[in-house]
N, C-alpha and C positions, 0 to 999 in steps of 0.2 A: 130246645132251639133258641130261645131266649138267653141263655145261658152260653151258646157259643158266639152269640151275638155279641155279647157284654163282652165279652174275651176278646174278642177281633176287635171292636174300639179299641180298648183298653191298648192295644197294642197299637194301632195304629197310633195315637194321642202321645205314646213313648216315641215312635220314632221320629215325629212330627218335633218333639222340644229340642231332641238332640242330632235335628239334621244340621246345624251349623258347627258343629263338634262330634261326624259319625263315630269317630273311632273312638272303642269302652277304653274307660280306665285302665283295666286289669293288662292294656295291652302293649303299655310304656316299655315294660320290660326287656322288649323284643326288638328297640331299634335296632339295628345293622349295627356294628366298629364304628364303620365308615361316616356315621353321619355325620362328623366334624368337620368330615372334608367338603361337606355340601352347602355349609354357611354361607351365605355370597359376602364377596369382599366387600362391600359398601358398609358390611355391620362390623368389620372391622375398623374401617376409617372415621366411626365413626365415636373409636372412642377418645373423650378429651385431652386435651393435650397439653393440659395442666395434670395429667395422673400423678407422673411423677414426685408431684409434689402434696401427692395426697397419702404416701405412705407414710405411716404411722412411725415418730420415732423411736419407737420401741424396736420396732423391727431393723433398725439398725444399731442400737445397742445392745442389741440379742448377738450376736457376731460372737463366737464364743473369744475368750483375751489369749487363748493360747495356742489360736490359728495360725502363726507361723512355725510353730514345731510340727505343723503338720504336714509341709510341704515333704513331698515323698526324696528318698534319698536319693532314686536314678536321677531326681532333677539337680543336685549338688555335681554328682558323678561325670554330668554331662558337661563340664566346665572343661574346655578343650585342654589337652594334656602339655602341650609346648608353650601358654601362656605365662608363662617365667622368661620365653626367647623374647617375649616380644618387649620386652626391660627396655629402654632405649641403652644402647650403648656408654654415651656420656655419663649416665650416674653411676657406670662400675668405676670410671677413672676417677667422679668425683673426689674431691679432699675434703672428709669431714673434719668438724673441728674438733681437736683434741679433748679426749673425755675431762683430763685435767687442761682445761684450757690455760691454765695462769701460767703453768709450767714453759720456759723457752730459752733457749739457746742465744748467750754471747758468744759472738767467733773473733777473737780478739788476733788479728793478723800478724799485729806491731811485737806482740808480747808472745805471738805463737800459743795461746792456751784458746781451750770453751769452756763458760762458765753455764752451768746450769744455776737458772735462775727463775726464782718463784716469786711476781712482781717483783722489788727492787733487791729481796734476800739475793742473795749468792747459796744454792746449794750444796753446788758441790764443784770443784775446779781441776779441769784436764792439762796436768801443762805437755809441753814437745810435739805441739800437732806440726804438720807438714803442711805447706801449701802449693799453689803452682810456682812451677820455675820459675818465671816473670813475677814472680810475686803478687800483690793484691791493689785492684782497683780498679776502673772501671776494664769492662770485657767489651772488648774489641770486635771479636767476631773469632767465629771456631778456630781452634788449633792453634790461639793466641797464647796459651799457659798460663793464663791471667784468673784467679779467684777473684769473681767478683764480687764489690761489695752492692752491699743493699739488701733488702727484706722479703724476705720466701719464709715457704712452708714445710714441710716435710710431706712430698706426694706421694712414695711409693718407699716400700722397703726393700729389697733384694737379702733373703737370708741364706740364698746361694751363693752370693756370689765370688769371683775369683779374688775377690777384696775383704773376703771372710764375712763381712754384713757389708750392705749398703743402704745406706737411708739420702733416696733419692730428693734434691731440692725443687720447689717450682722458678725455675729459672726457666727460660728468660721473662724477667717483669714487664706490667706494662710501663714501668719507667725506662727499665732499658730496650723495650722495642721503639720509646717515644725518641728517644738518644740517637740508635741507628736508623730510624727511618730516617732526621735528621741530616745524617750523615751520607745518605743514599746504600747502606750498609745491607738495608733489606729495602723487601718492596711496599706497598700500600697494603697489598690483600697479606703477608706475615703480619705487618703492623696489627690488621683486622683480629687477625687469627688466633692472635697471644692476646689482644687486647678484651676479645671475648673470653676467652679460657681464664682469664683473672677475674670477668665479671661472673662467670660461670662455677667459677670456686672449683674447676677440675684443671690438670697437671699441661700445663701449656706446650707448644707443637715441639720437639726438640730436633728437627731435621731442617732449621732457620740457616740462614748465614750469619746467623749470632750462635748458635751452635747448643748445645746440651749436654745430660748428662752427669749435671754437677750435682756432687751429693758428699756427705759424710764417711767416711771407712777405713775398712783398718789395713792391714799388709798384706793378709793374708800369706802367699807361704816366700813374700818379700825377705828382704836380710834389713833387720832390724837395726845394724850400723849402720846400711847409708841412709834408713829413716831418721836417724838420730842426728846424722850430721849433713843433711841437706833437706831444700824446700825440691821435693822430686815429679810433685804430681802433673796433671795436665792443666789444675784449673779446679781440683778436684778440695777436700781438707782429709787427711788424712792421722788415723792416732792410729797406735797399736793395739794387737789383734783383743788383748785384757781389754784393754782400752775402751773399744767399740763395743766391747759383751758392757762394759760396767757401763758406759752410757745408755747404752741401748732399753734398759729401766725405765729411763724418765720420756725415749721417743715413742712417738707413735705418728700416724698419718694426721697432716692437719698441727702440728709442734710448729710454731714459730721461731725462727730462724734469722738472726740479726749478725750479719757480717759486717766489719769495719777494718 
């Protein structure tokens, strides 16, 4: 009897120290998933809000160095397929400058030859070029016959054309759009127009009342007597068809180009 006695304390006395803590040890194991979701938000907000500047720098020079080969390939793939259209326009007409840029063109009007020329050298020299019927100097306005002088580039090249090549010039300058606005020849917004496209280093408008078109070339399947013995073109310079293959070496888009 004494003996059950002691045992019934003994147990009362255990559960009497761990009534403010019922639950045993052994029985952690067993919480719910769930209980993470039962945290109250206040023990959130409650943490400092200088953390961010408590991690450790290590842990950002842990970052492995060759984390950008990791980026998966569907994410290159995903680069929209037409982004080539969306190029603006202007920089396909741009004129770049010539790879050899030292390389350019005298168009000697008086003597009828071009001399290719590598700063003040003479490389090599065309004679019996053709000009316009009017002959040479300043251009008036389209359909005048007139090869103007003054300083262009080579904009464009035509190796179709009915001219056997063409090496298209940037005419009209903004010197000679400053001439015919002048003149009331063109309007203020052409003046604008050309005036941009020369700051712009792309092939300026050629549908002006100063007109277009002017360029380099050869006969094509022309009769090489009346190139020989007249100036036949519109405004144009013209040599023969060898002529414009054997120049054609030293031109490229962006060739400077001095008429006088």
């Amino acid at each position: 009897m004494l003996r059950i006695c002691i045992l019934l304390c003994c147990g009362f006395f255990s559960f009497a120290v761990n009534a403010d803590n019922p639950v045993p040890v052994n029985v952690f194991g067993s919480i719910p998933a769930n209980a993470v979701s039962r945290v109250p938000v206040s023990a959130v907000s409650s943490v400092p809000a200088n953390i961010v500047n408590r991690v450790p720098v290590s842990a950002v020079s842990s970052v492995p160095a060759n984390i950008v080969n990791r980026v998966p390939v569907s994410a290159v793939s995903s680069v929209p397929a037409n982004i080539v259209n969306r190029v603006p326009v202007s920089t396909v007409s741009s004129v770049p400058a010539n790879v050899n840029s030292s390389i350019w063109l005298l168009v000697d009007t008086k003597a009828h030859k071009i001399e290719v020329k590598k700063g003040e050298q003479t490389l090599e020299t065309l004679n019996g070029i053709a000009i316009g019927r009017k002959g040479a100097g300043l251009k008036g306005h389209r359909g005048d016959d007139i090869t103007p002088y003054g300083n262009y580039r080579i904009g464009w090249v035509g190796e179709k054309s009915n001219f056997h090549k063409f090496f298209g010039l940037t005419y009209p300058s903004k010197q000679d759009a400053e001439i015919a606005l002048k003149r009331g020849v063109i309007s203020q917004s052409d003046y604008l127009s050309i005036a941009a496209a020369e700051q712009l280093n792309v092939t300026p408008p050629q549908n002006t009342p100063l007109g277009g078109q002017i360029g380099i070339h050869g006969i094509g399947a022309g009769d090489i007597r009346v190139h020989q013995a007249f100036d036949w073109t519109h405004g144009c310079i013209a040599l023969t068809n060898s002529q414009i293959d054997q120049l054609s070496q030293w031109l490229d888009t962006g060739t400077v180009v001095k008429i006088k």
